[in-house]
Structures are given as C-alpha cells and as structure tokens.
C-alpha positions in Angstrom: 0.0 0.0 0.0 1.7 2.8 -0.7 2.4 5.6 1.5 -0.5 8.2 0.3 -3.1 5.6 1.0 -2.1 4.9 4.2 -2.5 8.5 4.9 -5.6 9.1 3.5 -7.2 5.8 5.5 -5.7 7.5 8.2 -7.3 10.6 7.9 -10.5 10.6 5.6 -13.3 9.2 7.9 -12.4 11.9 10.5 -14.0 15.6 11.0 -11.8 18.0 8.4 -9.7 14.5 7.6 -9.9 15.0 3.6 -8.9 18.6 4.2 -6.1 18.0 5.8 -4.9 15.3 3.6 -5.6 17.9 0.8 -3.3 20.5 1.8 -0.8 17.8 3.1 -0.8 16.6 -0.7 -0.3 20.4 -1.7 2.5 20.4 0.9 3.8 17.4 -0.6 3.3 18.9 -4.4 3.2 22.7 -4.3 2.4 22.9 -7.7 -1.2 21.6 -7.1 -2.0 24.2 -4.1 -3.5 26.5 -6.9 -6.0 24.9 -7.6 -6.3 24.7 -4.1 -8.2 21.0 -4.8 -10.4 18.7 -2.3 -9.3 14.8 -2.1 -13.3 13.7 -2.1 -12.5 9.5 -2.7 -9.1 7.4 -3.2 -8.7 3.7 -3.6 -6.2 1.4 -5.7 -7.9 2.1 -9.0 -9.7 5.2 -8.3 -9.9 8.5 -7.6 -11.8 11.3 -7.0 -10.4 14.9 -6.7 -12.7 18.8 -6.2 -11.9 22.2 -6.5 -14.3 25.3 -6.3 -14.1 28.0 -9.0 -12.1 30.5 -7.5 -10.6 33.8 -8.5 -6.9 32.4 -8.8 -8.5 29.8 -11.5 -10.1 32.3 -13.9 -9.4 33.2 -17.8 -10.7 36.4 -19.1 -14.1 34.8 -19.8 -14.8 34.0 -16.0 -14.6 30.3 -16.6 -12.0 27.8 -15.0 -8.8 28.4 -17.0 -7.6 25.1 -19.1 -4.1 24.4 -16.8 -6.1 24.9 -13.8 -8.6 22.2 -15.0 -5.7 20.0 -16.4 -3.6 20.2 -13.1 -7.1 19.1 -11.5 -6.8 16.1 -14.1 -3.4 14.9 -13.7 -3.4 15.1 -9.4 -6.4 12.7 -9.8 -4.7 10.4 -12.2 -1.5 10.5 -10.0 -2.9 9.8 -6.9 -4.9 7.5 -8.0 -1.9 5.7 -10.1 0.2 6.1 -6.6 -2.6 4.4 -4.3 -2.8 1.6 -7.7 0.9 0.6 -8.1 2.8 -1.9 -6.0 5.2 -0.4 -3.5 7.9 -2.3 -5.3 7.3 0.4 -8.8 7.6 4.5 -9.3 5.5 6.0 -11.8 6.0 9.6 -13.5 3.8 11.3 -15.7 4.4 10.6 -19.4 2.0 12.2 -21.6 -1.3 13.9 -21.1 -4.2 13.6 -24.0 -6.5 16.7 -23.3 -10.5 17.1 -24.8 -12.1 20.3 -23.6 -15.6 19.8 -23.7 -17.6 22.9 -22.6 -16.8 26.0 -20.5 -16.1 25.2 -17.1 -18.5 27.4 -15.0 -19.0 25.9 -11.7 -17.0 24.0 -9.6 -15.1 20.8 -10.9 -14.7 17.0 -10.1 -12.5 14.6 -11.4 -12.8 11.0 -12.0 -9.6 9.0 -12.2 -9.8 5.1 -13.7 -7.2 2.8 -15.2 -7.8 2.4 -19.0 -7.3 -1.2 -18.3 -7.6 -3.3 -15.8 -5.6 -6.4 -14.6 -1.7 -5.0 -15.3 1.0 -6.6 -14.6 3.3 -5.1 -12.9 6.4 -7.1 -13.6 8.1 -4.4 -16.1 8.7 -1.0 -17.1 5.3 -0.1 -19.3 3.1 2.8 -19.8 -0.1 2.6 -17.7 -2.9 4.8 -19.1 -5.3 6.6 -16.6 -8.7 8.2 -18.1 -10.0 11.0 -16.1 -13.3 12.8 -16.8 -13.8 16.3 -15.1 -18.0 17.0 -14.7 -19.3 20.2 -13.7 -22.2 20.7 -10.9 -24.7 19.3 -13.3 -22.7 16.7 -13.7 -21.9 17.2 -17.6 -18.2 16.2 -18.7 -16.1 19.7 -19.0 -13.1 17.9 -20.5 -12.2 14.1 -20.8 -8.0 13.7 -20.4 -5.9 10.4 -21.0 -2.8 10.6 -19.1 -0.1 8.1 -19.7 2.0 7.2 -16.9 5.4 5.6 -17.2 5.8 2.8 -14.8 9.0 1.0 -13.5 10.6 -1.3 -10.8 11.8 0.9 -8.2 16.1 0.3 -8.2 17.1 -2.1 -5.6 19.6 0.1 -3.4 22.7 -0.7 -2.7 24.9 -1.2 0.4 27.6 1.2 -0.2 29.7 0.4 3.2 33.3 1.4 2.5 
C-alpha cells in the first residue's frame, strides 16, 4: 500500500480529515495548491479529486482556465496511479491527451480510472489513466488520458566502505 493511501485511511473518515490530507498533498506537491483541490475519494484504482471555481482559477471569460482544469486532471490520475501501483514500482507522468468539452463554469470534479484493468506489474510499461472532469450538473467539461510511465523501483545498494 503505498504511503499516500495509508494516509488518506488515516485521515478521511475523520472531521476535516480530507482537508487535511488535501493540503498535506499540496505540501507534498506545491504545484497543485492553486487549484487549491479537495481529495473527495481514493482507492487502488480510483480517484476522485474537487476544487471550487475561485478567483486564482479564472481566464478572461470567467470560466476555470484550461491548466487549472488539467492540473485538476493529472493530481487525480497521479494519486490515484500512486494508491494503484505496488510499492515495489515508481511511476512519473508521461503524456497527457486533453479534450475540452464545454466551459467550465462551476466547480469541478475529477474522476480518475485505469484504462485497463488487470496489469501486470512485472516491467517498465506505460499505464494509461482516463479522467473525466464533470461540472455541478454533472456534464463532462473535459475528458483527459494521461499516460504514466511505470517501473521497478532500483534495488539500493549497500555502499559500506
């Protein structure tokens, strides 16, 4: 299980607990604190990530800007790839396959699932996440399909001199 998971069984059944595992995933990835997102659901093989339409998120239009609704994308898929593969692999983002849909006007969720299920997790190989972000009427802003590029972690070495 990997450490992420842990966490967020640690923390999500309690008062503020998906808050808190929120902002220590922004602590952990700064990047993602401006979309200042909501861990709502994690499991191995899926994940479910908020944010609420905010001023930093905006384009000139007053709709959720396309990188703030992509970075929504990709921390769903990579916590939700994190919590899937075994502690024995690493993962890092590959390539990212982006459809926007409608204007995002409301707040956002995203929807992280394997493209496949059943991997093996014996070699290096891509692993393909597809995410759907849906508005408050639950209509699909922009459907991504993020590639992942997954490897056995390198066995380290006892360097005793």
């Amino acid at each position: 299980m990997s450490q992420a998971l842990k966490i967020w069984k640690t923390f999500h059944k309690k008062p503020g607990g998906k808050y808190i595992f929120s902002r220590l995933l922004c602590i952990k990835i700064p990047y993602f604190s401006s979309i200042s997102p909501l861990l709502e659901t994690l499991a191995p093989y899926y994940c479910e990530v908020s944010m609420k339409k905010h001023a930093a998120v905006l384009n000139h239009l007053d709709t959720i800007h396309a990188i703030a609704i992509c970075n929504l994308a990709e921390l769903a898929a990579g916590t939700m790839t994190d919590a899937s593969v075994p502690k024995t692999h690493s993962w890092i983002l590959k390539g990212m396959q982006v459809e926007y849909l409608k204007k995002a006007t409301t707040d956002l969720r995203a929807i992280a699932t394997p493209a496949k299920l059943n991997v093996e997790w014996h070699e290096i190989a891509e692993y393909q996440v597809n995410v759907e972000v849906l508005d408050m009427a639950q209509e699909t802003v922009c459907r991504a399909l993020i590639t992942m590029w997954v490897s056995p972690k390198k066995k380290k070495t006892n360097k005793r001199v």
